[in-house]
DRENMIKE-675467 format. One record per atom (N, C-alpha, C): residue in one letter; residue number from 1; atom name; x, y, z. Coordinates in Angstrom, 2 decimals. Atoms other than C-alpha are relative to their C-alpha. Example, Ala and Ser with C-alpha at 12.3 -4.5 7.8 and 13.67 -1.06 7.14 Angstrom:
<atoms>
   residu   num   atome        px        py        pz
        A     1       N      0.89     -1.19      0.00
        A     1      CA     12.30     -4.50      7.80
        A     1       C      0.90      1.20      0.00
        S     2       N     -0.82     -1.19     -0.06
        S     2      CA     13.67     -1.06      7.14
        S     2       C     -0.77      1.09      0.73
</atoms>
This chain:
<atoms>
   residu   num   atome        px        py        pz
        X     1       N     -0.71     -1.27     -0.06
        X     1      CA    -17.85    -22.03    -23.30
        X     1       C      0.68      0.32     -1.33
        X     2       N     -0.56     -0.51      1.60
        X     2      CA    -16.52    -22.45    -27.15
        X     2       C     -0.20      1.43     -0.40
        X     3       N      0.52     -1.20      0.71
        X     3      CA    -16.87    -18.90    -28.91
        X     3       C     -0.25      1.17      0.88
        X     4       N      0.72     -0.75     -0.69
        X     4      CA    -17.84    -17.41    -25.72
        X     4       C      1.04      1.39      0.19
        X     5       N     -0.54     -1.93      0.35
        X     5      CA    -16.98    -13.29    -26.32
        X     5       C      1.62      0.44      1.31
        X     6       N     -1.12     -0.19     -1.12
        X     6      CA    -15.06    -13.10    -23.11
        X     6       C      0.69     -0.97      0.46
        X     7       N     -1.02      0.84     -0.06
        X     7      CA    -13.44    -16.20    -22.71
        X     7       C      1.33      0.15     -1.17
        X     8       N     -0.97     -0.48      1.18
        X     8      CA    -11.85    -14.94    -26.43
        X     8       C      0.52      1.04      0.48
        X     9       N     -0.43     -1.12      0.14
        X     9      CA    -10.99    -11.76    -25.30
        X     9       C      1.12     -0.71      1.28
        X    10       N     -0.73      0.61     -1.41
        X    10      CA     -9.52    -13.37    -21.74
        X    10       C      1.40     -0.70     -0.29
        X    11       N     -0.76      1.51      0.56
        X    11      CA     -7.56    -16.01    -23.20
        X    11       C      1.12      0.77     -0.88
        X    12       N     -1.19     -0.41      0.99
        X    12      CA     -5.99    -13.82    -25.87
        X    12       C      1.01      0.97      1.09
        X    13       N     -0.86     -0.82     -0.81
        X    13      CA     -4.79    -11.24    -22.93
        X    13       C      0.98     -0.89      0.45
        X    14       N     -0.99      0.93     -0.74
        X    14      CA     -3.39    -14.17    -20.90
        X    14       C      1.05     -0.51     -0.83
        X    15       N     -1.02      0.64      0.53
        X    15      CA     -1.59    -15.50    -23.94
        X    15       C      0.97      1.02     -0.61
        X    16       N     -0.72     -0.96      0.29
        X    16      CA     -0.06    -11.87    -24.66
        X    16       C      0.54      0.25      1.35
        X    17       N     -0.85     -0.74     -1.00
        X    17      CA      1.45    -11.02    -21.21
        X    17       C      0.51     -1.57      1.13
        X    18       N      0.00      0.42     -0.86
        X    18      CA      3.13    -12.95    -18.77
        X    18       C     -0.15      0.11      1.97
        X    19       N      0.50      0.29     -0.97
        X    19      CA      1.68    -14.47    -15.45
        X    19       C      1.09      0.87      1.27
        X    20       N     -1.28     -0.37     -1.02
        X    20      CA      3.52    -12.67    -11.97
        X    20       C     -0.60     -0.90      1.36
        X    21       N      1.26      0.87     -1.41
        X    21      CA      0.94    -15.04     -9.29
        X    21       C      0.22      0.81      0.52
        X    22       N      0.47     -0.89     -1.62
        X    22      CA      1.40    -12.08     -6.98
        X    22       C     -1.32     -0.16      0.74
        X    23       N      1.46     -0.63     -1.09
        X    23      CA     -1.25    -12.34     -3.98
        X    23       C     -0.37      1.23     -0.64
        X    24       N      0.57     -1.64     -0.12
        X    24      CA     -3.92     -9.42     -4.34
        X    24       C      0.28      0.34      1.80
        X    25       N      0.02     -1.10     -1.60
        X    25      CA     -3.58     -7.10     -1.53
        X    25       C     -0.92     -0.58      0.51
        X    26       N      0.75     -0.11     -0.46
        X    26      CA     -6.79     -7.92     -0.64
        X    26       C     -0.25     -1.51      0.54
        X    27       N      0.47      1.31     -0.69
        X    27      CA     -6.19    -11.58     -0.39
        X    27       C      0.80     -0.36      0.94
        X    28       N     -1.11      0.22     -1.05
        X    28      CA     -3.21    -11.26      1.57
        X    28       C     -0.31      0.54      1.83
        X    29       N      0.56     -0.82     -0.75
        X    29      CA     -5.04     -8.94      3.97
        X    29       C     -1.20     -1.72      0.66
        X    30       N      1.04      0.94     -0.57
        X    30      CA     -8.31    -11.64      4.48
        X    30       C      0.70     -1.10      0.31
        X    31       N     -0.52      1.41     -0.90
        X    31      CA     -5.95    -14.66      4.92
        X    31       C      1.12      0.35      0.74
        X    32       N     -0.82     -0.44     -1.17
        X    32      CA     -4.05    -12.96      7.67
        X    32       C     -1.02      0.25      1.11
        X    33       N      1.04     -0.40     -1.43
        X    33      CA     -7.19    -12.55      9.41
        X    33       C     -0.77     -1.67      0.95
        X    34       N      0.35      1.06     -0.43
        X    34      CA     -8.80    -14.94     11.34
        X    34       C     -1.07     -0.60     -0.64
        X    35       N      1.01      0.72      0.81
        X    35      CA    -11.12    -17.85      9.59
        X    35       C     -0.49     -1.20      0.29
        X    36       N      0.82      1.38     -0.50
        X    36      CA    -13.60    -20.92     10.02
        X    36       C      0.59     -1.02     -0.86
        X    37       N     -0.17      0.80      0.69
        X    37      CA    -12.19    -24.14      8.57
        X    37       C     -0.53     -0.15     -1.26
        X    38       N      0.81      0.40      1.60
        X    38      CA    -13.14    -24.67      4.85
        X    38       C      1.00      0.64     -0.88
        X    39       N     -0.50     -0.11      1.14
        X    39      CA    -12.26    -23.94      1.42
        X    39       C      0.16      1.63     -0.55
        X    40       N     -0.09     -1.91     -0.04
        X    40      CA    -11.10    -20.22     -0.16
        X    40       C     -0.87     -0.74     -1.70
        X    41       N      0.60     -0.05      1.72
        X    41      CA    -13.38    -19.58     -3.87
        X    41       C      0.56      1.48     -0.38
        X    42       N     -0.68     -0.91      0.96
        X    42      CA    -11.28    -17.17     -5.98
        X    42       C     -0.74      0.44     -1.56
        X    43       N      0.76     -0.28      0.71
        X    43      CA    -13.59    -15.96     -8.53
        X    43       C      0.12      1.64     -0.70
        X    44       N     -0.96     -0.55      1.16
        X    44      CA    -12.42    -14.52    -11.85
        X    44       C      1.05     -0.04      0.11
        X    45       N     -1.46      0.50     -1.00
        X    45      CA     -9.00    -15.72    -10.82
        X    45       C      0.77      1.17     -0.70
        X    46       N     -1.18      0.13      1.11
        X    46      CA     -7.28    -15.50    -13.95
        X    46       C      1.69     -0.98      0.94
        X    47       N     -1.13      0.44     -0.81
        X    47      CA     -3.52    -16.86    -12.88
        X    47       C      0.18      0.64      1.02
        X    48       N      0.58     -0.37     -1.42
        X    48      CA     -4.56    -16.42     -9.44
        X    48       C      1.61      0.12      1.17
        X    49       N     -1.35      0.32     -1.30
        X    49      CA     -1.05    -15.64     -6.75
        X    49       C     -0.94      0.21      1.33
        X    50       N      0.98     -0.10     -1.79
        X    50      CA     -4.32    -15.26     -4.07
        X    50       C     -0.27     -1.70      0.09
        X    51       N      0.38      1.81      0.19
        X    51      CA     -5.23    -19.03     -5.18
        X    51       C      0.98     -0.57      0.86
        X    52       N     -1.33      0.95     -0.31
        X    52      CA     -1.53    -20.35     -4.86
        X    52       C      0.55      0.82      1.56
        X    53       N     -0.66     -0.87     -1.50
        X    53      CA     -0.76    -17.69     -1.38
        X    53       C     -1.14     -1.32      0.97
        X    54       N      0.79      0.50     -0.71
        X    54      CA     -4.54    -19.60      0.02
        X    54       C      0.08     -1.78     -0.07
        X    55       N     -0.27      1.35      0.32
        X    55      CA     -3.23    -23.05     -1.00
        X    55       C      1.14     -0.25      0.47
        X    56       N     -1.43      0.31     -0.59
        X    56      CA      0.34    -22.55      0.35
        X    56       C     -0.33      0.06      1.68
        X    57       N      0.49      0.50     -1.47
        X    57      CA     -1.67    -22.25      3.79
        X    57       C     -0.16     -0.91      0.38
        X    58       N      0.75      1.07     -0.25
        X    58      CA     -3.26    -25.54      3.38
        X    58       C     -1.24     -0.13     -0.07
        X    59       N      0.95      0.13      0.53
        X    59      CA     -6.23    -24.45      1.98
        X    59       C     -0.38     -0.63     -1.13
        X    60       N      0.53      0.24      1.55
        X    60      CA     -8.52    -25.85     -0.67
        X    60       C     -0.67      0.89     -0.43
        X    61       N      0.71     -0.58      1.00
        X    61      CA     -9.32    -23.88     -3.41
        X    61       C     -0.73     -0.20     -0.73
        X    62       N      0.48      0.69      1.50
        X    62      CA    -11.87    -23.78     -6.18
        X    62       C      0.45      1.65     -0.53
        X    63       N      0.02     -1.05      0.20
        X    63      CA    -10.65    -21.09     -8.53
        X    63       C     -0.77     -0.13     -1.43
        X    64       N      0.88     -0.11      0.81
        X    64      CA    -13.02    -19.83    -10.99
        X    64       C     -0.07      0.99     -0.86
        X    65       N     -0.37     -1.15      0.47
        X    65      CA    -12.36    -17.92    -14.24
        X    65       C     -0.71     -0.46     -1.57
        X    66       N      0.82      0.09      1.39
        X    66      CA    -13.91    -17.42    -18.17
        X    66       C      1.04     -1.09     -0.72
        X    67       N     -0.92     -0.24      0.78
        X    67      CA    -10.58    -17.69    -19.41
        X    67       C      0.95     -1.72      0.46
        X    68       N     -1.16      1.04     -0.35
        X    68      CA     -8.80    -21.29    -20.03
        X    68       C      1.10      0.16     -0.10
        X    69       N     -1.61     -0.05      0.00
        X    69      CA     -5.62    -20.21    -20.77
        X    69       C      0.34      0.52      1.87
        X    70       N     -0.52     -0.59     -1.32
        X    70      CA     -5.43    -18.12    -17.27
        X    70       C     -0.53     -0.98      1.20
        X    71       N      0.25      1.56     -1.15
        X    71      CA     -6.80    -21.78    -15.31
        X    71       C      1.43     -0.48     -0.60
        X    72       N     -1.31      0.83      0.06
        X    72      CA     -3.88    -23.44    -17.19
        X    72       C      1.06      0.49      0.44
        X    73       N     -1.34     -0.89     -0.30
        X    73      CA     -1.53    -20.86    -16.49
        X    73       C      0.28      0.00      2.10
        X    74       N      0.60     -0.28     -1.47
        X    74      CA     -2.69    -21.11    -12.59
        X    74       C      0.42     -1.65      0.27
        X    75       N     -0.14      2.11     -0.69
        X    75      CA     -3.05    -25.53    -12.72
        X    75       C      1.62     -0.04     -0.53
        X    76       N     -1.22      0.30      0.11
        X    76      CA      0.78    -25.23    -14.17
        X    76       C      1.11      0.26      0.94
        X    77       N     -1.47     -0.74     -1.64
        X    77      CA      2.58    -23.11    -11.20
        X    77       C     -1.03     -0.75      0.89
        X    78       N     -0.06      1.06     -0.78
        X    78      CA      0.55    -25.06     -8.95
        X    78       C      0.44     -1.62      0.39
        X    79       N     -0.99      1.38      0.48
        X    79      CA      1.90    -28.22    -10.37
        X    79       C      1.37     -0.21      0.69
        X    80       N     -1.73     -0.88      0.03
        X    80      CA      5.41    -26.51    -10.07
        X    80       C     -0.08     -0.08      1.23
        X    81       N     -0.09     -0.19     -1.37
        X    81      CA      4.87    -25.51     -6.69
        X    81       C     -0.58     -1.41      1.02
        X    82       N      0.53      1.11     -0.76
        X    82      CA      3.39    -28.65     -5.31
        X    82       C     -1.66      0.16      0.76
        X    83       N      1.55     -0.27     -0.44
        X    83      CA     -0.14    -27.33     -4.55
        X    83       C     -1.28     -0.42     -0.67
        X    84       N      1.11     -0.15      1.11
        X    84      CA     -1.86    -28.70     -7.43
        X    84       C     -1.20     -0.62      0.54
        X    85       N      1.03      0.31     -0.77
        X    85      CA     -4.07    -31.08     -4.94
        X    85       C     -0.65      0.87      0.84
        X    86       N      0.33     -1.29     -1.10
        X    86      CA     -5.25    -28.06     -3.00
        X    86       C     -0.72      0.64     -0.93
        X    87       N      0.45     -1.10      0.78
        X    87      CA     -6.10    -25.83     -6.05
        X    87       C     -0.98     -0.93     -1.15
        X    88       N      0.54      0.49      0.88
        X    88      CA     -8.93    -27.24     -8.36
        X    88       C     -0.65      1.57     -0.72
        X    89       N      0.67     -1.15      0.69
        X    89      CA    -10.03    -24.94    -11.35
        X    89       C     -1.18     -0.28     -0.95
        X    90       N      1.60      0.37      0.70
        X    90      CA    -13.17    -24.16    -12.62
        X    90       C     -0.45      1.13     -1.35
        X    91       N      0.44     -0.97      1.09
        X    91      CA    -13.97    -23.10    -16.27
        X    91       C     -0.90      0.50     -0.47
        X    92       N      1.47     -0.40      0.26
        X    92      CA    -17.16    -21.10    -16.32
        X    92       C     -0.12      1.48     -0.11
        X    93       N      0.66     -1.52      0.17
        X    93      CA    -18.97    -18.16    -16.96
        X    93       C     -0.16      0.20      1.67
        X    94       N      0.73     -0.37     -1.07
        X    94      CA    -19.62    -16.34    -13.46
        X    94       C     -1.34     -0.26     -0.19
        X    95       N      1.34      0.10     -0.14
        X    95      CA    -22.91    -15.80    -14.42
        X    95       C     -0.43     -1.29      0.06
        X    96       N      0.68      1.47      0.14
        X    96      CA    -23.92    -19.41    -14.85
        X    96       C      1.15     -1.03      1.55
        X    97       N     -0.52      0.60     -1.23
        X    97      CA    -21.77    -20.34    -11.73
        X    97       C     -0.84     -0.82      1.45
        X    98       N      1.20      0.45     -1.18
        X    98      CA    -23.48    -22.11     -8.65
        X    98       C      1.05     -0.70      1.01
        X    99       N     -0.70      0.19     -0.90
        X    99      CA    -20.82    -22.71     -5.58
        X    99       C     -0.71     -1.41      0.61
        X   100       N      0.51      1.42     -0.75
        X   100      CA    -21.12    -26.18     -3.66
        X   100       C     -0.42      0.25      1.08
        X   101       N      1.21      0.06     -0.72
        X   101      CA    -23.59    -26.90     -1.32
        X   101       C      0.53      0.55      1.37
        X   102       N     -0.24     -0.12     -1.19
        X   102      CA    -21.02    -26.65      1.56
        X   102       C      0.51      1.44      0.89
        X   103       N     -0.37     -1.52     -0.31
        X   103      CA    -19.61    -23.18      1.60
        X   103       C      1.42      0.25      0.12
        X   104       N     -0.95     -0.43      0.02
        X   104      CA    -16.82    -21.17      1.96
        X   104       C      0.64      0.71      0.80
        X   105       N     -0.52     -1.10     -0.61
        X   105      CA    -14.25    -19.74      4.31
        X   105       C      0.38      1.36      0.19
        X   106       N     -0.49     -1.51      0.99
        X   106      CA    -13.01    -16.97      1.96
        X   106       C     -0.52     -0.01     -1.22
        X   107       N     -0.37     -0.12      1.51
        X   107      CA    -14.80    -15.91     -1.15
        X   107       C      0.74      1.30     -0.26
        X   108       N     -0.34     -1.20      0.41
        X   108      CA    -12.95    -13.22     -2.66
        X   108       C      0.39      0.17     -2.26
        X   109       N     -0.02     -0.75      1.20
        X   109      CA    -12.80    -11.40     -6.27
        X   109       C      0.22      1.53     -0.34
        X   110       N     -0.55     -1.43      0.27
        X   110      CA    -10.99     -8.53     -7.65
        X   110       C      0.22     -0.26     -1.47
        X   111       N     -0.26     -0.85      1.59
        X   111      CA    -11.32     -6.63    -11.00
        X   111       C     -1.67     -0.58     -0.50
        X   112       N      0.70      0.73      0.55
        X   112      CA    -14.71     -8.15    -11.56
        X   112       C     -1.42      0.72      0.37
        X   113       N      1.34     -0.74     -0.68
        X   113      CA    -18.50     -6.58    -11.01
        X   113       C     -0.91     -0.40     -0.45
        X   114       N      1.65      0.51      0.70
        X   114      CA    -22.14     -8.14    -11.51
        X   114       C     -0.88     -0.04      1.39
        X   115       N     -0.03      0.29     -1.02
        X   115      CA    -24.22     -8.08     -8.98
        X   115       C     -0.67     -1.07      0.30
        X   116       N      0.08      1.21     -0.18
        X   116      CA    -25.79    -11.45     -9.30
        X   116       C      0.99     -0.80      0.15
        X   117       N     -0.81      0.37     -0.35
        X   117      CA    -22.71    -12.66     -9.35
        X   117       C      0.30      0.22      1.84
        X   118       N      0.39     -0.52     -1.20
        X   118      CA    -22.42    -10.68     -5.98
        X   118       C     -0.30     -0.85      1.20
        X   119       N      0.99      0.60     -0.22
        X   119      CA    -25.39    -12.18     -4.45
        X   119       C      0.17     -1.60      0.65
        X   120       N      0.00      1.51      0.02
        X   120      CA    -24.61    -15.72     -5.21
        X   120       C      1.31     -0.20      0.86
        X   121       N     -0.90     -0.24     -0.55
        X   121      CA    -20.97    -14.91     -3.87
        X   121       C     -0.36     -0.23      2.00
        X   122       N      0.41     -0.04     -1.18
        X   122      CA    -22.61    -13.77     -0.33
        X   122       C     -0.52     -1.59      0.79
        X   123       N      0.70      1.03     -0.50
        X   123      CA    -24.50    -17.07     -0.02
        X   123       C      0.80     -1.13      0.36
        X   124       N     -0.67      1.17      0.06
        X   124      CA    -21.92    -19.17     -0.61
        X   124       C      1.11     -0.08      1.34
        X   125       N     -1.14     -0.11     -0.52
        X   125      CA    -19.42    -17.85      2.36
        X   125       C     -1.32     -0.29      1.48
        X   126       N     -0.12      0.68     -1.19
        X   126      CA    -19.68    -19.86      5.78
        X   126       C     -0.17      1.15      1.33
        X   127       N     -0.28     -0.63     -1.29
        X   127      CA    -20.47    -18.43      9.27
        X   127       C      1.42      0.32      0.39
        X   128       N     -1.63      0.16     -0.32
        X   128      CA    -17.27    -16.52     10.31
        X   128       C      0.62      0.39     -1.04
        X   129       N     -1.09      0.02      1.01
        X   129      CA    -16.00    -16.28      6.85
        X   129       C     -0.21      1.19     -0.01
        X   130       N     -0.12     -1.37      1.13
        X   130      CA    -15.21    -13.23      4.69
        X   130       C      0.11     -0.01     -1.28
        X   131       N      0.61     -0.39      0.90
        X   131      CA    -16.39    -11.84      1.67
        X   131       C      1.30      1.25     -0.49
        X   132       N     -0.92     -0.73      0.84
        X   132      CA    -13.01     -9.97     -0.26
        X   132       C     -0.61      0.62     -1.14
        X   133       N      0.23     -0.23      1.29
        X   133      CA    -14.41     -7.64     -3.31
        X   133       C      0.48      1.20     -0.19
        X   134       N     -0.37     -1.16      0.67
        X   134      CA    -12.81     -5.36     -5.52
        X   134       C     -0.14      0.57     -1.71
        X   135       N      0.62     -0.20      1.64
        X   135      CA    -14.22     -3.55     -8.74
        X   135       C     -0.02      1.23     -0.38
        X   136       N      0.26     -1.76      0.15
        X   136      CA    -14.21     -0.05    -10.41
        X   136       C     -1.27      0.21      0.02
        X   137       N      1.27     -0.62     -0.49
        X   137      CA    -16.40      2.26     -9.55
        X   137       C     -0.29      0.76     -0.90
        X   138       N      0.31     -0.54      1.12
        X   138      CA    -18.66      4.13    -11.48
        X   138       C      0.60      1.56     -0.87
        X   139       N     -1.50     -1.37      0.45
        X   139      CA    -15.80      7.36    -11.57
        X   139       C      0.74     -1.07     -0.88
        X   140       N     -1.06      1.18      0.75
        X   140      CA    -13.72      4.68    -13.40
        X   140       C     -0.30      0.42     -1.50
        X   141       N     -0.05      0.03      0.79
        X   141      CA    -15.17      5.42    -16.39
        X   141       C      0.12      1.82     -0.42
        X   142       N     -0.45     -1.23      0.81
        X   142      CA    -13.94      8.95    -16.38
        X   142       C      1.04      0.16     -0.72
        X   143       N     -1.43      0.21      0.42
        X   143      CA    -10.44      7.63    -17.11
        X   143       C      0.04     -0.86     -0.97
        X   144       N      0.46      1.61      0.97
        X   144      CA    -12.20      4.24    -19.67
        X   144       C     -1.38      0.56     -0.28
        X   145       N      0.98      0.03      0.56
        X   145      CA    -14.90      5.93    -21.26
        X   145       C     -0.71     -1.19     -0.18
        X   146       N      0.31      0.94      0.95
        X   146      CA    -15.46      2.78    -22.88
        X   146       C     -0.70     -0.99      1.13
        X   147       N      0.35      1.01     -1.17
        X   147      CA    -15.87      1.19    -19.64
        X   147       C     -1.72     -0.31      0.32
        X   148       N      1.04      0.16      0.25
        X   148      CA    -19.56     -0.67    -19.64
        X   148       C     -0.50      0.67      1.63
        X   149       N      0.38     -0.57     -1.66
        X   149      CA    -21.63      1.20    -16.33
        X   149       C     -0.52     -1.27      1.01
        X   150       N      0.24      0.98     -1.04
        X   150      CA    -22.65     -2.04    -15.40
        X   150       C      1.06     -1.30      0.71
        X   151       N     -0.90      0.23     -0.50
        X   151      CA    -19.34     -3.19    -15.07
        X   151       C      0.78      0.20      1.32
        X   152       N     -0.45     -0.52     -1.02
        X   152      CA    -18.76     -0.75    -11.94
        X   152       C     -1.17      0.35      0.83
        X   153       N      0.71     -0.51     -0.82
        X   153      CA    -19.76     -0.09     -8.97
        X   153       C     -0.75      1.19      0.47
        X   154       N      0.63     -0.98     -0.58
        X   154      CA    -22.74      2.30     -7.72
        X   154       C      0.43      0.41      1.26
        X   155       N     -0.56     -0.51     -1.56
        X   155      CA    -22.09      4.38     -4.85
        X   155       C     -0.46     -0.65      1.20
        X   156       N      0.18      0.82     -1.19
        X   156      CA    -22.00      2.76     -1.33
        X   156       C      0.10     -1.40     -0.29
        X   157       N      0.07      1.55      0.45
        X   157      CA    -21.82     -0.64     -3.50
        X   157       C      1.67     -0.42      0.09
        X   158       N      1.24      1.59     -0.04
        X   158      CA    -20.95     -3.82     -2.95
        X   158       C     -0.54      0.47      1.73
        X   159       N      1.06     -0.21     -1.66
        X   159      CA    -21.91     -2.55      1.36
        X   159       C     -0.96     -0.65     -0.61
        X   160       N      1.40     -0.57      0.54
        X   160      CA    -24.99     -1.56      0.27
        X   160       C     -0.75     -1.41     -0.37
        X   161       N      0.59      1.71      0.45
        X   161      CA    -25.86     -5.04     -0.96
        X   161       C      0.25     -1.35      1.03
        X   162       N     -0.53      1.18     -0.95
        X   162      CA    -24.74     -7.17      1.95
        X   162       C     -1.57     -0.30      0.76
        X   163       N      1.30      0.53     -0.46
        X   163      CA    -27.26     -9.00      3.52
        X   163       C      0.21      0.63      1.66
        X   164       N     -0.04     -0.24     -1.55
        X   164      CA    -28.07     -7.89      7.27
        X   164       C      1.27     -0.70      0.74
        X   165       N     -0.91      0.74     -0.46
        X   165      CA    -26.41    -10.68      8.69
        X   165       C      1.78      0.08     -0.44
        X   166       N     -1.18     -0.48      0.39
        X   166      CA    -23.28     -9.21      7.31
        X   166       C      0.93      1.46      0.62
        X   167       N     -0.72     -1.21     -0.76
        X   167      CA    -20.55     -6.55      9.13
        X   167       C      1.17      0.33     -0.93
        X   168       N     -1.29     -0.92      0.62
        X   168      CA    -17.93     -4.30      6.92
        X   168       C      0.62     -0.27      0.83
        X   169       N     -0.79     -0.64     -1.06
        X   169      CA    -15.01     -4.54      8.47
        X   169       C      1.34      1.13     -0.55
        X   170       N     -0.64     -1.13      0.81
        X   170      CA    -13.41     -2.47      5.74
        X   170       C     -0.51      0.33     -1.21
        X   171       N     -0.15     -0.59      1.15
        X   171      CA    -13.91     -0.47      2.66
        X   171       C      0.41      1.31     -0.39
        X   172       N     -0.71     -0.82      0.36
        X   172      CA    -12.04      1.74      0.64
        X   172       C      0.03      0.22     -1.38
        X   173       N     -0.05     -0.55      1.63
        X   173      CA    -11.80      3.99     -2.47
        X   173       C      1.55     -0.51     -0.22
        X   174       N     -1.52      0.14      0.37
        X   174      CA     -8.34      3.34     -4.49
        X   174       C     -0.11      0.30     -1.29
        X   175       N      0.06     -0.34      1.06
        X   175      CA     -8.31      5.98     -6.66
        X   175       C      1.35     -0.32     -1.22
        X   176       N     -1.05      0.56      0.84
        X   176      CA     -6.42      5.63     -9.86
        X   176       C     -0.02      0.55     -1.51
        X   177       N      0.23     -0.96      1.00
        X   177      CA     -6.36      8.45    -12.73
        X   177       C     -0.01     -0.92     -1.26
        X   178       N     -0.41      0.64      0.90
        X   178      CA     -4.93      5.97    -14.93
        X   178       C     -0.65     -1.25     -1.00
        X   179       N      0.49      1.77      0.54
        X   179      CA     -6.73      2.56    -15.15
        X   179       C     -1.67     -0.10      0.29
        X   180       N      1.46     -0.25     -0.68
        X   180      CA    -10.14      3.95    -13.43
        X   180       C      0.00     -0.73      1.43
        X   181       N     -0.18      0.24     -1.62
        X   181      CA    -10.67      4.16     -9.38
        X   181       C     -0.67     -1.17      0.43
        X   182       N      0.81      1.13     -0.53
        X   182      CA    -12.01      1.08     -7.47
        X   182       C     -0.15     -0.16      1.32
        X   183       N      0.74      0.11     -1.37
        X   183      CA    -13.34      0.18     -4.30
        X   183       C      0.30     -1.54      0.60
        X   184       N     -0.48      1.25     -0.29
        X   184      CA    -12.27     -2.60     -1.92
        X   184       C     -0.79     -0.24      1.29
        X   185       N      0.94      0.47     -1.33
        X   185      CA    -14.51     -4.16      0.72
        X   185       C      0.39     -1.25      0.44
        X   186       N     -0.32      1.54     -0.68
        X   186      CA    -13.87     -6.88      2.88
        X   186       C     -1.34     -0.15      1.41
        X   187       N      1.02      0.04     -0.54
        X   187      CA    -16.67     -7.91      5.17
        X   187       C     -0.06     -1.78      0.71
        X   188       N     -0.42      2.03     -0.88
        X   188      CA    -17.47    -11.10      7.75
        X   188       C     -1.55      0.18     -0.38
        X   189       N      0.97      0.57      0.22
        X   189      CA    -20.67    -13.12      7.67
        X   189       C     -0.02     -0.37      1.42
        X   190       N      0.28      0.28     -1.80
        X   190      CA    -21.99    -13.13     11.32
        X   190       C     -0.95     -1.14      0.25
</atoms>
């Protein structure tokens, strides 16, 4: 991961602002719902407060992000907090990612969009579980020009990509003039 474009860019954000671990909405929402025994995968964490909220349950985590500074910043308040056996972090590229053999109760990811990533995401979550994703959509880049199109979501996406064996049990626009609008899905694995 030396040199790698977005672990530099990641790393320098994390070491310009400080960490708040807030839960995402979206992870506070899926681990209030009901779930099959196993592990939560937090993917693109950064200093994850969905990691340390799904670890203060008594879950195990793997959280998974480009950026080492925002794993250290994540393995240090778990330290702090006493969760650090619960939370293991993982420093990789998404793309080159490959989830363990056994699966997952909860994957979830917010701010993040590929859809191989996606894909590999779906496979990895357990009968019963849920599938948390949130990413701008392709309006997003009316407010971030700059914003790459394959960064955001196509219309009806991530649905649209769920495997059969899969049921929405929510999604939602969350527009946002400011930062570019995004889309939040949460979904079970039947």
């Amino acid at each position: 991961m030396a040199g790698h474009p977005d672990q530099m860019r990641w790393d320098e954000r994390y070491r310009r602002s400080a960490p708040s671990f807030r839960p995402h909405p979206l992870a506070e929402q899926a681990l209030s719902l009901t779930l099959p025994d196993g592990p939560v995968a937090d993917l693109a964490c950064g200093p994850s407060g969905s990691a340390l909220l799904a670890a203060g349950q008594g879950r195990q985590v793997v959280a998974v992000d480009v950026s080492r500074v925002a794993l250290d910043l994540l393995a240090e308040e778990a330290r702090r907090r006493g969760l650090d056996r619960l939370i293991t972090v993982v420093h990789a590229d998404l793309a080159r990612w490959r989830p363990g053999p056994d699966g997952y109760a909860l994957v979830l990811c917010t701010g993040f969009w590929d859809r191989a990533v996606f894909a590999t995401a779906c496979e990895a979550v357990l009968p019963g579980g849920l599938l948390g994703w949130e990413a701008f959509t392709d309006d997003a880049r009316r407010a971030r020009p700059s914003l790459p199109v394959q960064w955001c979501l196509a219309p009806d996406e991530p649905a649209s990509l769920l495997p059969p064996s899969w049921e929405v049990t929510e999604q939602c626009e969350l527009p946002d003039g400011q930062h570019g609008d995004k889309r939040r899905m949460l979904a079970r694995h039947s």
